[in-house]
N, C-alpha and C positions, 0 to 999 in steps of 0.2 A: 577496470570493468567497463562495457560500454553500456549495463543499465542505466539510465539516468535514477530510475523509483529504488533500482539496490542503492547505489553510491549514494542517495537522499537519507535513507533509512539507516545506512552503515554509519553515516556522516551524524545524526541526530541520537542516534544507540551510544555512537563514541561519545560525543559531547555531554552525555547526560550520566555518562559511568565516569567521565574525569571529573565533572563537578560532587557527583557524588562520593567521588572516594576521598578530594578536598577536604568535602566536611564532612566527611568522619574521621578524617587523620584528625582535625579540629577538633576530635571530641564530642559531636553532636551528636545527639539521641537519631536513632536509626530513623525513625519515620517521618522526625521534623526533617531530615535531610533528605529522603526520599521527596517528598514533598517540596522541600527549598530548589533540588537540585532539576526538579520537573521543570518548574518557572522560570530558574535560570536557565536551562539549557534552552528550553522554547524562546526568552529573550535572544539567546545568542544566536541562536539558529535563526532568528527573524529580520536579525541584524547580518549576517554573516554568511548565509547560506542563497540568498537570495537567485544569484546562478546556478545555482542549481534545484530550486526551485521552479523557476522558467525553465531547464529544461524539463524536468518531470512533469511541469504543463503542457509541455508541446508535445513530449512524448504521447503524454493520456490522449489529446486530442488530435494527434498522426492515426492513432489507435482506432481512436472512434470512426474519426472519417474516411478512415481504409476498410473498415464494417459496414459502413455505408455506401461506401460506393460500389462494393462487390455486390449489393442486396443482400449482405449476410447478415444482419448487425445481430441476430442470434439464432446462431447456429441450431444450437440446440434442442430449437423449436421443431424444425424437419427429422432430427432423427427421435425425439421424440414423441413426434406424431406418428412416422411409419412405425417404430414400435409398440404404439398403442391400436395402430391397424392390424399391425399381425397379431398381436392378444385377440382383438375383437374377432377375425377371421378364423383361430383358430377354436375361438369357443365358443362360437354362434352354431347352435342346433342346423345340420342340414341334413 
C-alpha cells in the first residue's frame, strides 16, 4: 500500500488483535484483556512502529502544505458559500 496513515493504522489494528487474542488463549477475562491489550499494543507500537510514524507525519504535513500553497486549505468554504448565494438569490422577494 503506499498510504502511509493506512499501513499505520493496519499496522496498530494488527498488533492490538495479536496481543489480544494472546491473552485470551491465556484464559483472561474479556475486558481485562481488551484493556491489557490496548496498552500493550500502544507500548509496542511506540517502540516499534516509529518509521512509520514519521512517515504519516510527513505525509499529514505534505497535505497541509500543498492546501496552502494552492490558497485552497478549505475548499469547502467557496462551494459552500456560492450555494448559500444561490438559496439567498433564489428566495429573496423580487
Amino acid at each position: 500500500m503506499r498510504n502511509p496513515i493506512v499501513n499505520y493504522f493496519l499496522a496498530r489494528i494488527g498488533i492490538f488483535v495479536a496481543v489480544l487474542c494472546v491473552l485470551l488463549l491465556t484464559g483472561m477475562d474479556v475486558l481485562f484483556a481488551g484493556l491489557f491489550a490496548a496498552v500493550i499494543s500502544l507500548a509496542i507500537s511506540l517502540i516499534f512502529l516509529q518509521k512509520q510514524r514519521d512517515k504519516v507525519s510527513t505525509a499529514i504535513f505534505n497535505r497541509i502544505n500543498k492546501a496552502r500553497e494552492t490558497g485552497n486549505a478549505d475548499g469547502g468554504d467557496d462551494v459552500e458559500n456560492r450555494l448559500l448565494d444561490e438559496a439567498d438569490s433564489s428566495n429573496s422577494p423580487e
